[in-house]
C-alpha positions as semicolon CSV with decimal commas, in nm:
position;residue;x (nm);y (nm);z (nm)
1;X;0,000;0,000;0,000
2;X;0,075;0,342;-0,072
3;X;0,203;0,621;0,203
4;X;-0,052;0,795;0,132
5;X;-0,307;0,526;0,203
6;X;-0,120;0,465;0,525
7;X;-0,138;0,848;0,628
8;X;-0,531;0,884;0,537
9;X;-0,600;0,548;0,695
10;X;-0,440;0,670;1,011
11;X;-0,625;0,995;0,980
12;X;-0,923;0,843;0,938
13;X;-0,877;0,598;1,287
14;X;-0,916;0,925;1,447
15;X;-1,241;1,017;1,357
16;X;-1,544;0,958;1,565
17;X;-1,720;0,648;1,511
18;X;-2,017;0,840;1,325
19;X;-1,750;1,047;1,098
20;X;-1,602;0,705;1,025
21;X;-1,956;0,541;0,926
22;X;-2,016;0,866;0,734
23;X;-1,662;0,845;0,547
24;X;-1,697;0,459;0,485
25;X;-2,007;0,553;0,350
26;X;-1,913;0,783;0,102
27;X;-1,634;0,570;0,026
28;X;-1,859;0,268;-0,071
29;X;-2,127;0,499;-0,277
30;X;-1,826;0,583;-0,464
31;X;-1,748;0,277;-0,602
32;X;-2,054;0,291;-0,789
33;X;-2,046;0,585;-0,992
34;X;-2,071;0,539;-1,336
35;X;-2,096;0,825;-1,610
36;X;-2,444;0,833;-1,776
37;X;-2,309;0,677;-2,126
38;X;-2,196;0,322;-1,948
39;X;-2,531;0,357;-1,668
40;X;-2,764;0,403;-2,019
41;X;-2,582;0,104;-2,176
42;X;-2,592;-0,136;-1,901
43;X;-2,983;-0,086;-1,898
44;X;-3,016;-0,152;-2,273
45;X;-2,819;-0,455;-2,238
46;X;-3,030;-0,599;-1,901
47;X;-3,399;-0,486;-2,075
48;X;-3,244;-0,664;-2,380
49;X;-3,129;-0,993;-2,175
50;X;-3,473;-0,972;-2,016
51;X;-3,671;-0,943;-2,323
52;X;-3,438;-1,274;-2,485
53;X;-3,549;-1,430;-2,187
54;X;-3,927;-1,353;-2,173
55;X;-3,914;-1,410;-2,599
56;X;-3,766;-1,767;-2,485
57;X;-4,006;-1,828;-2,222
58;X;-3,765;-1,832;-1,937
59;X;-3,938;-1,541;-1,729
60;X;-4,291;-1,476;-1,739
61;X;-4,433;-1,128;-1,708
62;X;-4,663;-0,907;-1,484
63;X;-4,844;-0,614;-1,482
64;X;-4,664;-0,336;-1,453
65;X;-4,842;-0,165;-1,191
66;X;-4,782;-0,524;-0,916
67;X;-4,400;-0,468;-1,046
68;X;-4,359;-0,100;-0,947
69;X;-4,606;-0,167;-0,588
70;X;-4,337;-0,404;-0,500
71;X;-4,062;-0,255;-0,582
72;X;-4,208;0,038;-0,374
73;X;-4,300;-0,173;-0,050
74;X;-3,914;-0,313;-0,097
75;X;-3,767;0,068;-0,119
76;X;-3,931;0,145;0,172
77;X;-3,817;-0,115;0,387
78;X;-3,461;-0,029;0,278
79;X;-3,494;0,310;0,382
80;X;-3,531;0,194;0,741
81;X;-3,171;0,071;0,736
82;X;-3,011;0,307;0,495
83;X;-3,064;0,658;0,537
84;X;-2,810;0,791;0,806
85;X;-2,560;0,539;0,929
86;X;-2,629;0,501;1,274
87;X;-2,474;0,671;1,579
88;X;-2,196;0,504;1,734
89;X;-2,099;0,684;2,015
């Protein structure tokens, strides 16, 4: 490893336990950035696997209003867990 990873990894042992969660956070979220050109064609190329699939028979399909009310009631639960990390004090 790097100095400086060593020198922000011992910078960041001395941050609270919350600035660490937030950090770590950040950190994570940032690993999945992509630039609008690769997000657009990674969703072409999974609605076109999908459709193959559905053409093929593999996957059936629903109506799209029971697909988006459970992909709500899921969303929500994940927002229980996910908003703020939590306090550790």
């Amino acid at each position: 490893m790097s100095p400086d990873f060593k020198e922000c990894e011992a910078l960041a042992m001395h941050l609270s336990a919350h600035e660490r969660a937030t950090l770590a956070a950040r950190l994570l979220a940032s690993l999945d950035e992509r630039d609008d050109t690769e997000s657009e064609r990674l969703w072409v190329d999974e609605a076109e696997r999908r459709y193959q699939e559905y053409k093929q028979g593999r996957i059936s399909a629903r109506p799209a209003n029971e697909a988006l009310h459970n992909a709500r009631t899921r969303l929500r639960g994940k927002r229980r867990f996910s908003s703020n990390p939590p306090s550790m004090k």
